[in-house]
C-alpha positions as CSV (number, residue, x, y, z in Angstrom):
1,X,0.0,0.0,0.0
2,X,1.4,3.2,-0.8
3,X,1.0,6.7,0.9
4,X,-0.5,9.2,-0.8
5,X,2.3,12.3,-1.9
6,X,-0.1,14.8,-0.6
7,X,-0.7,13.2,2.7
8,X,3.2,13.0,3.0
9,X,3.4,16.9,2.4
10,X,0.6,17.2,5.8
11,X,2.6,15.4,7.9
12,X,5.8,17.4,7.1
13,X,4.1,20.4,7.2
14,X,2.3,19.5,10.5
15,X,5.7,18.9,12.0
16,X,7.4,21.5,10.8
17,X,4.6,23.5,12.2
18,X,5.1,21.9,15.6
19,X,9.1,22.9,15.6
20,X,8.0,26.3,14.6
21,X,5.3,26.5,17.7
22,X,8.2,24.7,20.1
23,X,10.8,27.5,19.4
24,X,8.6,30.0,19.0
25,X,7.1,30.1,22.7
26,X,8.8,30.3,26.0
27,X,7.7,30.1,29.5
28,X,9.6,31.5,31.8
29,X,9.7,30.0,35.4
30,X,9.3,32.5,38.9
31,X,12.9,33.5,39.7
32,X,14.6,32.8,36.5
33,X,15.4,35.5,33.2
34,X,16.5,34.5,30.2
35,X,18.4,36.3,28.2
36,X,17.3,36.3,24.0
37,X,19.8,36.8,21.5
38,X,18.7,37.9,17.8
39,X,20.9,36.8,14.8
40,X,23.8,36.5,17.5
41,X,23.4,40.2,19.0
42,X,21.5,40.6,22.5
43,X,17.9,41.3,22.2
44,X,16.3,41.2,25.4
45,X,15.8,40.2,28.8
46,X,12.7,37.8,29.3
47,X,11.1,37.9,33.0
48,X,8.7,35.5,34.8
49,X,5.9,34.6,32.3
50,X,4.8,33.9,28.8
51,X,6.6,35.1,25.7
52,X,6.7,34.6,22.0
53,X,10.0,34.7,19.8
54,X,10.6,34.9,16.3
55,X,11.3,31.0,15.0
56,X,15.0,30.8,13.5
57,X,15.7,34.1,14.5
58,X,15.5,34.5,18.2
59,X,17.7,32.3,20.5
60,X,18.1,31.1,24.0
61,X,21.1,31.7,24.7
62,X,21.8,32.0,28.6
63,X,19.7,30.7,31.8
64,X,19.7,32.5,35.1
65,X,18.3,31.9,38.3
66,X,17.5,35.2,40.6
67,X,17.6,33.6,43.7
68,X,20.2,34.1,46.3
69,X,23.0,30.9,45.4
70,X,25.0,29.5,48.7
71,X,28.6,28.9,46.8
72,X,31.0,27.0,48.8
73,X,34.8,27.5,48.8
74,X,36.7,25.0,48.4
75,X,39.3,24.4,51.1
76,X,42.6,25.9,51.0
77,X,46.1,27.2,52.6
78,X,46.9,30.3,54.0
79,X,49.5,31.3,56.1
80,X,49.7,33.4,58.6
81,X,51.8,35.9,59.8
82,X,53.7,33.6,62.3
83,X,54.4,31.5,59.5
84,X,51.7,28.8,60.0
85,X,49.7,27.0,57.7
86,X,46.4,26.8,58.2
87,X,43.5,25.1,56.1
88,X,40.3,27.3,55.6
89,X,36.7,27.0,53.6
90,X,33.8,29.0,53.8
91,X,30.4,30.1,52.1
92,X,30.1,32.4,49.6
93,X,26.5,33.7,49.1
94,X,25.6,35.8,46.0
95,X,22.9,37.1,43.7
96,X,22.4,38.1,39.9
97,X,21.0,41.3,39.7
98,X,21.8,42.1,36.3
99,X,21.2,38.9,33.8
100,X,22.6,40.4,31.3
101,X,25.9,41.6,32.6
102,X,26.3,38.1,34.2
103,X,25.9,36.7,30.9
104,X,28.4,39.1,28.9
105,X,30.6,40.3,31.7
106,X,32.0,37.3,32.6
107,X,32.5,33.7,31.5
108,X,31.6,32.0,34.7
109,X,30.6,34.2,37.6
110,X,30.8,31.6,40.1
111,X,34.0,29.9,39.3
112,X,35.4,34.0,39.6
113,X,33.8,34.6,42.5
114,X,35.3,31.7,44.1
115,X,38.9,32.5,43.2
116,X,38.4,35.9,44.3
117,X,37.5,34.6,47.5
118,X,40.0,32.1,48.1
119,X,42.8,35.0,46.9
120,X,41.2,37.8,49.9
121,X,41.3,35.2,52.6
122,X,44.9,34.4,52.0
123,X,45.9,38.1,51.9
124,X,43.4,38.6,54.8
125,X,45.1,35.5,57.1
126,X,48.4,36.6,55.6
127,X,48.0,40.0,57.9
128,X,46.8,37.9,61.0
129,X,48.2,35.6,63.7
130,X,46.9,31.9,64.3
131,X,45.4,33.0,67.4
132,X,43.9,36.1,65.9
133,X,42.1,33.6,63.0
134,X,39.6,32.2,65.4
135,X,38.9,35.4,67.0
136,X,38.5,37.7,63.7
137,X,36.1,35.7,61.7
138,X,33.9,38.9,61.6
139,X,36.3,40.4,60.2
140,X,37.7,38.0,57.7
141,X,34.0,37.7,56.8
142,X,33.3,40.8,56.2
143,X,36.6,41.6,54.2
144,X,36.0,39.1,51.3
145,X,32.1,40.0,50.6
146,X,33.9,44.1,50.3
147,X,36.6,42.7,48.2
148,X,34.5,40.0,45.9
149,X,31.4,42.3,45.8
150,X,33.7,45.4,44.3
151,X,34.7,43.2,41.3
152,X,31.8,41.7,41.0
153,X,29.5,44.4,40.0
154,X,30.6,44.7,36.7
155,X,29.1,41.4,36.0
156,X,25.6,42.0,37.3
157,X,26.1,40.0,40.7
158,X,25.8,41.1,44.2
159,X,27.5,39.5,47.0
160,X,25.3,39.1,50.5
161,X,27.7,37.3,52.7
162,X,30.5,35.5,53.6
163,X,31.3,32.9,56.4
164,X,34.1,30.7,57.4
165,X,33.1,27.3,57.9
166,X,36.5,25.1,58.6
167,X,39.4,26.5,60.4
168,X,42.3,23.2,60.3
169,X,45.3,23.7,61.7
170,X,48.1,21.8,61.4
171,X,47.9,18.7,63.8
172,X,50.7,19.5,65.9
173,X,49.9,22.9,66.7
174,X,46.5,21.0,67.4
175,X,47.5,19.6,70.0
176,X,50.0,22.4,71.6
177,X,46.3,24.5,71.7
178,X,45.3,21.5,73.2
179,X,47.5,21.4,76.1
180,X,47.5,25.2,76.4
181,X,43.3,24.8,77.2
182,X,43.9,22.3,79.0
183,X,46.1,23.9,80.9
184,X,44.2,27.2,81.2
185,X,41.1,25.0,82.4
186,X,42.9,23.1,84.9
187,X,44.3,26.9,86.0
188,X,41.1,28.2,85.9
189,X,39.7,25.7,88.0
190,X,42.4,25.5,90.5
191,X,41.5,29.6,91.5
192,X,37.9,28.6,91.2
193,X,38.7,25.7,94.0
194,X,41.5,28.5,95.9
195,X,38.6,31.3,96.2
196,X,36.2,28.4,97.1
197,X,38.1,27.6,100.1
198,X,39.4,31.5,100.6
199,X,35.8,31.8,101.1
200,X,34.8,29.2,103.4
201,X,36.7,30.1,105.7
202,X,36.0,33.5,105.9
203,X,32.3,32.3,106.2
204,X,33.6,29.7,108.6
205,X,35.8,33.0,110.9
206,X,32.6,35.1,110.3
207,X,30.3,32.6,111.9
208,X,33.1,31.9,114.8
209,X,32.8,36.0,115.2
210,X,29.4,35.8,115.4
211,X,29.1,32.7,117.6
212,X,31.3,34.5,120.2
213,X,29.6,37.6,120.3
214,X,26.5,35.6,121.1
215,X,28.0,33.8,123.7
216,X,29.7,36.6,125.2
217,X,26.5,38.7,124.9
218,X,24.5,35.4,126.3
219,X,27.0,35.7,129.4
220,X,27.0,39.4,129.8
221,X,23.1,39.0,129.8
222,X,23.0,36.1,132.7
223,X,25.5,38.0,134.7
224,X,23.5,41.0,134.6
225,X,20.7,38.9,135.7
226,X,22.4,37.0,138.5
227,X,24.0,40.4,139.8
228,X,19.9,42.4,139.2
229,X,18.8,38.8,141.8
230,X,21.4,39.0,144.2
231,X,21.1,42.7,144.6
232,X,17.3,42.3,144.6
233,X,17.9,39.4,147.4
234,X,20.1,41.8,149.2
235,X,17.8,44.2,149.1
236,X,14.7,41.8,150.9
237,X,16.8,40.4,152.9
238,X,17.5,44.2,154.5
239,X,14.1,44.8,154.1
240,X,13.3,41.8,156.2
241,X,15.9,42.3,158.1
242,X,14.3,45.7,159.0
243,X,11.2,44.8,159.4
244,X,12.1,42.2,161.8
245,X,14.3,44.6,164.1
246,X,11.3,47.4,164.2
247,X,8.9,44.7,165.1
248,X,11.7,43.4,167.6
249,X,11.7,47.1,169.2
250,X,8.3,47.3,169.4
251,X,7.7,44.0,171.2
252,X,10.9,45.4,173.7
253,X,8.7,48.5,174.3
254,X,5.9,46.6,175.2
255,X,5.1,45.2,178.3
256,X,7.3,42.4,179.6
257,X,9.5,42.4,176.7
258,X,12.6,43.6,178.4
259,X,12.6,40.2,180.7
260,X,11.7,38.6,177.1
261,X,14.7,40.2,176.1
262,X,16.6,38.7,179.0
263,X,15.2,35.1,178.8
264,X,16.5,34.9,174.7
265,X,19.8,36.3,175.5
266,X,20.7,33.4,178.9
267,X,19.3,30.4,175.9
268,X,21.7,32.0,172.9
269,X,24.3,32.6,175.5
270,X,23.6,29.3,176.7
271,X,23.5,27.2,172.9
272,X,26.5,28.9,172.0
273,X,28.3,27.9,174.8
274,X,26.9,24.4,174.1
275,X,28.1,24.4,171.2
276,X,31.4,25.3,171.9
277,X,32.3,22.7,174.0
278,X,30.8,20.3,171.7
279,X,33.8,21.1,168.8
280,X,36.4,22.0,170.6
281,X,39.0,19.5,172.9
282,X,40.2,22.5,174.7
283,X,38.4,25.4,175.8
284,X,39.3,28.2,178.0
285,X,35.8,28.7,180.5
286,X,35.1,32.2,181.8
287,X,36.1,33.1,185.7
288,X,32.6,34.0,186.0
289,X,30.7,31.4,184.1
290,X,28.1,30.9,186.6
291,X,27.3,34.5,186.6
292,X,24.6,34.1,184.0
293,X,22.8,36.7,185.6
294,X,25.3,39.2,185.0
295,X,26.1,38.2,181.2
296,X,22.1,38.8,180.6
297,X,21.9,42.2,183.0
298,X,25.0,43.4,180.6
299,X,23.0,42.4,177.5
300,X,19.7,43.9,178.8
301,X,21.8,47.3,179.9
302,X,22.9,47.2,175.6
303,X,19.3,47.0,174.9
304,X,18.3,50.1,176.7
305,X,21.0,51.9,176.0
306,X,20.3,51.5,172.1
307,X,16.3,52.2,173.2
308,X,17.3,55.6,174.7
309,X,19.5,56.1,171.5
310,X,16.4,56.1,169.1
């Protein structure tokens, strides 16, 4: 069976038809711009949408994405101004801003960015010491995104940031930081224990202060008391004391208390005596000892006397 000529001409047509419609139309993505060349020679810019181009004509001829592009840096080594070598990478993030200056500015905008990168933090870490590296990554940071941003305006890409990711020493100067924290910890912890114990015992002396001071207040206190009860003892006792002489002269004043007088003084004078003879071996006995009579007149002559007196 054979095909018909003029069917064969459809289907050619038909497909050449179809090309024509396939390069002819172009949707373009959210965040992307393409850049459309005409006969060779830059023609325009195509945004976010829907767009028609001239078949044979028109041309695709670059791709870019707007988004902001995380670019790492391969690791590499600087030295520093002590003379050591140190291994470093880090995060380049950058953005096109200009599709068509990244397309015709440059060949490859990442790859130069890169290399720019990697040449600022040498001459960066070049001007540093090893110590100094880990403590000026702000710094570093910030000089590479000044340095790769300048150049790379002219090709329609901004530069956001910059960050150090790895800092790699060499392995024996690795371990010398090693044993110099170490031994900086084990310092630090040393004068943590030495003002631990410089203050316990001043906490231990202060409550020794205070536990004397209590005490000797405590003792000041109970001797005040004792001294306040004996003088207040002393003081009844005199009062008693007085109280019992006036109502002693008042019985003497009444009637028969003079020979009541007499009778108590002969039983003391007696009971001491008594007593006396009781302790005592030896004894030396008064010339008049039977003369009780006179011993209690004498007393009873006192009494009066003292009566008159008052």
């Amino acid at each position: 069976m054979s095909l018909n000529p003029s069917f064969l001409v459809l289907i050619g047509l038909a497909i050449f038809i179809l090309i024509v419609f396939v390069k002819t139309i172009r949707i373009v993505p959210q965040t992307e711009a393409f850049i459309i060349e005409r006969l060779g020679k830059y023609q325009s810019t195509l945004e976010a949408g829907f767009h028609i181009l001239i078949p044979f004509v028109d041309k695709l001829a670059y791709e870019h994405t707007l988004k902001e592009q995380a670019v790492h840096v391969p690791p590499q080594t600087c030295i520093t101004c002590d003379n050591i070598s140190v291994e470093m990478d880090g995060i380049l993030y950058l953005q096109v801003v200009d599709p068509r200056k990244a397309s015709y500015g440059i060949d490859n905008y990442r790859f130069a960015s890169i290399q720019l990168a990697q040449t600022t933090m040498r001459s960066v870490i070049g001007r540093l010491e090893l110590d100094k590296t880990f403590e000026e990554r702000d710094s570093i940071n910030i000089a590479v995104v000044d340095a790769v941003d300048k150049a790379s305006e002219p090709w329609g890409v901004k530069v956001t940031r910059y960050e150090v990711r790895n800092i790699e020493p060499p392995t024996s100067i690795k371990d010398a930081m090693e044993k110099q924290m170490r031994a900086e910890r084990e310092k630090r912890a040393m004068i943590a224990e030495s003002e631990g114990e410089k203050q316990a015992k001043i906490n231990r002396a202060e409550g020794d202060k205070q536990e004397l001071i209590a005490r000797s207040e405590g003792e000041k206190q109970k001797r005040i008391n004792e001294a306040e009860g004996r003088a207040a003892e002393i003081e009844r006792v005199a009062i008693a004391t007085a109280k019992g002489i006036s109502q002693i002269a008042q019985s003497i004043n009444q009637k028969g208390g003079i020979q009541a007088v007499n009778l108590r003084v002969a039983e003391q004078y007696l009971s001491e005596f008594g007593k006396l003879a009781e302790t005592n071996n030896t004894m030396i006995i008064p010339s008049n000892l039977s003369d009780v009579a006179g011993m209690v007149a004498t007393a009873s002559s006192v009494i009066k006397r003292t009566q008159i007196k008052s």
